[in-house]
C-alpha positions as CSV (number, residue, x, y, z in Angstrom):
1,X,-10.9,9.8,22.4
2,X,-7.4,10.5,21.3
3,X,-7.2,7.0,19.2
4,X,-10.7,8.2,16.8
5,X,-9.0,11.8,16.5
6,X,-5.9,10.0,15.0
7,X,-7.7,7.7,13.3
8,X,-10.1,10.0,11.2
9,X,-7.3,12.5,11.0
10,X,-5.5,9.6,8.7
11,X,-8.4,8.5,6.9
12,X,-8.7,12.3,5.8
13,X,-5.3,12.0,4.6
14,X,-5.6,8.6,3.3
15,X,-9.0,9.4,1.3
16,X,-7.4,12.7,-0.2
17,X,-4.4,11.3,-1.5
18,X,-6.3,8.4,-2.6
19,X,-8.4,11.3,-4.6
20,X,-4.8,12.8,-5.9
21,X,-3.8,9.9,-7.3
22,X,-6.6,9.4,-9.7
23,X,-7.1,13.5,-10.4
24,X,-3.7,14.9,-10.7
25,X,-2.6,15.5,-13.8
26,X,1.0,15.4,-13.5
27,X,2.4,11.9,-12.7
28,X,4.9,12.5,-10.2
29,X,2.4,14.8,-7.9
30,X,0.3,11.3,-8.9
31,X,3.2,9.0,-7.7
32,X,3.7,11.3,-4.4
33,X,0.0,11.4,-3.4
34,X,0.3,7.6,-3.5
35,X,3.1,7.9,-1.1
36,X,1.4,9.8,0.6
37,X,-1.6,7.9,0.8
38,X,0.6,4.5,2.1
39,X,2.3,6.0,4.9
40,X,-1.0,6.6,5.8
41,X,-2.2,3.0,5.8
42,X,1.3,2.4,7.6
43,X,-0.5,5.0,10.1
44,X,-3.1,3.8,10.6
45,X,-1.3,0.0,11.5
46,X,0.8,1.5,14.1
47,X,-2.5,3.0,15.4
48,X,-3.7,-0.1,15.6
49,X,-0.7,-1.8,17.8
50,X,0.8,-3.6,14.6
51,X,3.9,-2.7,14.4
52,X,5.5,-5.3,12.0
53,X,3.0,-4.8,9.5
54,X,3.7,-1.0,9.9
55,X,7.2,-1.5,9.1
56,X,6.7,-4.1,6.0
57,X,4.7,-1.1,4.7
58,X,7.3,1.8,5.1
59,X,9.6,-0.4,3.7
60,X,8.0,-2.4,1.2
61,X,5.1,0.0,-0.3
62,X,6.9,3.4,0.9
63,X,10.1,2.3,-0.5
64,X,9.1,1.4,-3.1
65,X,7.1,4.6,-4.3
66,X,10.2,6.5,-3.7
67,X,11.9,3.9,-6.5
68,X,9.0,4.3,-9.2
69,X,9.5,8.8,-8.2
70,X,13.2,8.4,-9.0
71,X,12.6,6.3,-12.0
72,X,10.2,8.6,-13.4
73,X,12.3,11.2,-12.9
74,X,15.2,9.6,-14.6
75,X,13.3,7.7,-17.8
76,X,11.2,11.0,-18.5
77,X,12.4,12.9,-21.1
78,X,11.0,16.0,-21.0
79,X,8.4,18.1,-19.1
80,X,5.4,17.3,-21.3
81,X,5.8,13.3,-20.8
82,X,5.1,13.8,-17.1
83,X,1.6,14.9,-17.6
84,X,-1.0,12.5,-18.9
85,X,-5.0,12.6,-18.6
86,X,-5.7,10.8,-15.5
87,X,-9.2,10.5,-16.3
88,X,-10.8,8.1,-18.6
89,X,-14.2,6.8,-20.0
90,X,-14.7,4.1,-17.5
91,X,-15.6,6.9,-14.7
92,X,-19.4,6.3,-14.3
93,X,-19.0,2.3,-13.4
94,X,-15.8,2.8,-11.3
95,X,-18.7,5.2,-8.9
96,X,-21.0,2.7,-9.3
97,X,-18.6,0.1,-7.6
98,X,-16.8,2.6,-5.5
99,X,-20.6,3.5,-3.7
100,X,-21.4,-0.2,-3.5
101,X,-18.0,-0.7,-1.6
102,X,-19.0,1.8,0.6
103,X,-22.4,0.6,1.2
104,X,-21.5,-2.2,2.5
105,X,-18.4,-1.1,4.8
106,X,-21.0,0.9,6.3
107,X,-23.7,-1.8,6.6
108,X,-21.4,-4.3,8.3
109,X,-19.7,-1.4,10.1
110,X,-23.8,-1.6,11.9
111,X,-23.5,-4.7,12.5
112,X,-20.7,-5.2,14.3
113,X,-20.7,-1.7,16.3
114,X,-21.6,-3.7,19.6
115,X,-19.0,-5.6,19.4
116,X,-16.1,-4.3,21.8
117,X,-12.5,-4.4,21.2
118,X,-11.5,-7.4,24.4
119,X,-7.9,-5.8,25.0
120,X,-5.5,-3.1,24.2
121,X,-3.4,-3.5,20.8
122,X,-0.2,-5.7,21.7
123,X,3.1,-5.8,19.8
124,X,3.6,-8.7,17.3
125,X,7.2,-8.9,16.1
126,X,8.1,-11.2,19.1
127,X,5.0,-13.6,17.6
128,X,5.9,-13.4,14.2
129,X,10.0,-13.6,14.4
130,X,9.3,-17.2,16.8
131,X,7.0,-18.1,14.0
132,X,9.1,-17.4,10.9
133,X,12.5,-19.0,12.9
134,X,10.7,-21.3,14.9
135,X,8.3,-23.8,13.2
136,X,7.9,-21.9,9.6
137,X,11.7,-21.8,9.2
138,X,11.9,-24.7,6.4
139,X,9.0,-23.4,4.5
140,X,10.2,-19.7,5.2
141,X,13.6,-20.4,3.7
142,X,12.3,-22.3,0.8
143,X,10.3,-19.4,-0.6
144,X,13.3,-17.4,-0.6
145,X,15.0,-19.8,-2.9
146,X,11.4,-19.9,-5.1
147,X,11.6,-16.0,-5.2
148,X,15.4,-16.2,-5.7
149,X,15.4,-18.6,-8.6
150,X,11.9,-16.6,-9.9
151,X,14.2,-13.2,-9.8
152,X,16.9,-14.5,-11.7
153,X,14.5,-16.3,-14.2
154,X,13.4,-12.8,-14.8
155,X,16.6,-11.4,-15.1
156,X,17.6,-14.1,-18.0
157,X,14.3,-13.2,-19.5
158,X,14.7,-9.3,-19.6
159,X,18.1,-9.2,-21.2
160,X,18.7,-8.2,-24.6
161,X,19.7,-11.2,-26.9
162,X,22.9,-10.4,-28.6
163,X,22.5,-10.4,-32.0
């Protein structure tokens, strides 16, 4: 009983902040509400007993709306560049899609409401760490040096050339 109070408590706040985002005027109200909105989802993971993907979300997603607020704040000249219209011509098919997404959550929602959950959630950082060190440690490590080498190919990229 507890677990669907919590639950639709944070899809209210999920689905609100999700609705600040595309109506606020102002684009650092915009950028909070989308903070907002992703410690939500990070919420709604603990809720659900998975607690590394909770943490990649604070970390990664939260973390990284607080960057893009500071930015803002620091790249915006004045007042009147920090509010933009939010809403544009495209409104009518974006409902269209948005009703058809919801359609079908809720038909496959029916379909699979007699199927019960078989155990309680169970942590998953012990599973994923002997994964990630354990038989995915070669391939772990050589993404790294992909998104390494990728990052500093970026960096070259984004410099000024010196004229």
């Amino acid at each position: 009983m507890i677990e669907q109070i919590v639950f639709y408590l944070l899809a209210a706040v999920i689905v609100l902040s999700a609705l600040g985002v595309v109506l606020l005027r102002n684009v650092m109200h915009s950028a909070l509400s989308l903070g907002l909105c992703l410690a939500g989802v990070a919420g709604i993971f603990a809720s659900l007993g998975s607690d590394f993907v909770f943490a990649a979300q604070i970390l990664v997603y939260v973390g990284g709306i607080a960057v893009l607020i500071l930015f803002v704040v620091l790249l915006a000249g004045s007042a009147s560049d920090l509010i933009t219209r939010q809403i544009n011509s495209q409104w009518l098919p974006s409902l269209v899609i948005c009703a058809a997404f919801i359609w079908s959550y809720l038909r496959i929602t029916a379909y699979f409401s007699g199927i019960a959950a078989k155990s309680a959630p169970a942590p998953t950082v012990r599973a994923i760490a002997g994964a990630m060190l354990g038989d995915y440690a070669v391939p772990f490590e050589l993404i790294s040096v992909v998104l390494l080498a990728s990052m500093t190919g970026a960096a070259l990229f984004a410099r000024r050339k010196e004229e």
